[in-house]
N, C-alpha and C positions, 0 to 999 in steps of 0.2 A: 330667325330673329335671335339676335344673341341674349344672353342672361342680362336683363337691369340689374345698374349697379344703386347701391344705396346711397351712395353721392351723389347721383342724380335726383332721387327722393329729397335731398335735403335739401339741394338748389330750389325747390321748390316751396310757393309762399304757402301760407294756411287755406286758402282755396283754392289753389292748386291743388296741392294734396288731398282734400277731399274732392275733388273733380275726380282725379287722378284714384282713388280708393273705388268709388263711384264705377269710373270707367272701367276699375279692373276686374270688377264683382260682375261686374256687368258682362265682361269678354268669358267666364270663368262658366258663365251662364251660359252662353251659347255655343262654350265647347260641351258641355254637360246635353244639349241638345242636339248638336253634331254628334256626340257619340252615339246618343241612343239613339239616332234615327241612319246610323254607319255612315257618316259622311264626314268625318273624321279622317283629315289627313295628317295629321303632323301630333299627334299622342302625348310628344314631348311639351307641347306646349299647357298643359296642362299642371305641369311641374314649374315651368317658368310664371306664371300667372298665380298657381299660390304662393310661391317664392316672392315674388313683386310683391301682390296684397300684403303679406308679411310685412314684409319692407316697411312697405308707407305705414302701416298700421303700429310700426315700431318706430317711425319718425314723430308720428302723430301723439305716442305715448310721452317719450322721452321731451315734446314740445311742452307738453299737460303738465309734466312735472318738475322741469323749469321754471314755468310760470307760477306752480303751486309753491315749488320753495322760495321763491321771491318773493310773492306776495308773503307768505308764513316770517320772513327774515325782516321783513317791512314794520309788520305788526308787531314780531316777537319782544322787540326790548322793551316797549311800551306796558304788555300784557303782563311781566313776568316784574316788571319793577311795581308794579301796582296790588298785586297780590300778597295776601299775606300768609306767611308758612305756618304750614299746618303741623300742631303737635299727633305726637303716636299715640294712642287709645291706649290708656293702661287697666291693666282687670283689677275691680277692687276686691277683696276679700271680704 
């Protein structure tokens, strides 16, 4: 199986992704069970599977914080015009 690419990750909608996270946690588990019980054939796949989960778990980030700076960009001119500035604390003697 060749290495997933991360453009494949991104093709992929918000439930996908988490299928897909899901499924790979899940494949990662039952090489961890192939190993110890020596039925392990292919070692490398191992490397390829936390590579992937990476992946998607780095789509899934970068999606979270899109949507957090939108919503933040949304709200902000509202927030920041209605506020009033605050003076510095001065020490009295």
């Amino acid at each position: 199986m060749p290495l997933p690419k991360v453009a494949d990750a991104r093709k992929l909608n918000d439930e996908e992704l988490a299928e897909a996270i899901l499924a790979a946690k899940r494949k990662l588990f039952e090489l961890r069970m192939q190993e110890a019980t020596r039925q392990l054939e292919k070692p490398h796949e191992f490397k390829h599977t936390r590579r992937w989960i990476a992946q998607l778990l780095t789509v899934e980030r970068e999606r979270q914080l899109v949507a957090k700076t939108s919503e933040e960009s949304t709200s902000t001119p509202e927030a920041t015009a209605t506020e009033a500035p605050t003076e510095p604390a001065t020490e009295e003697e």
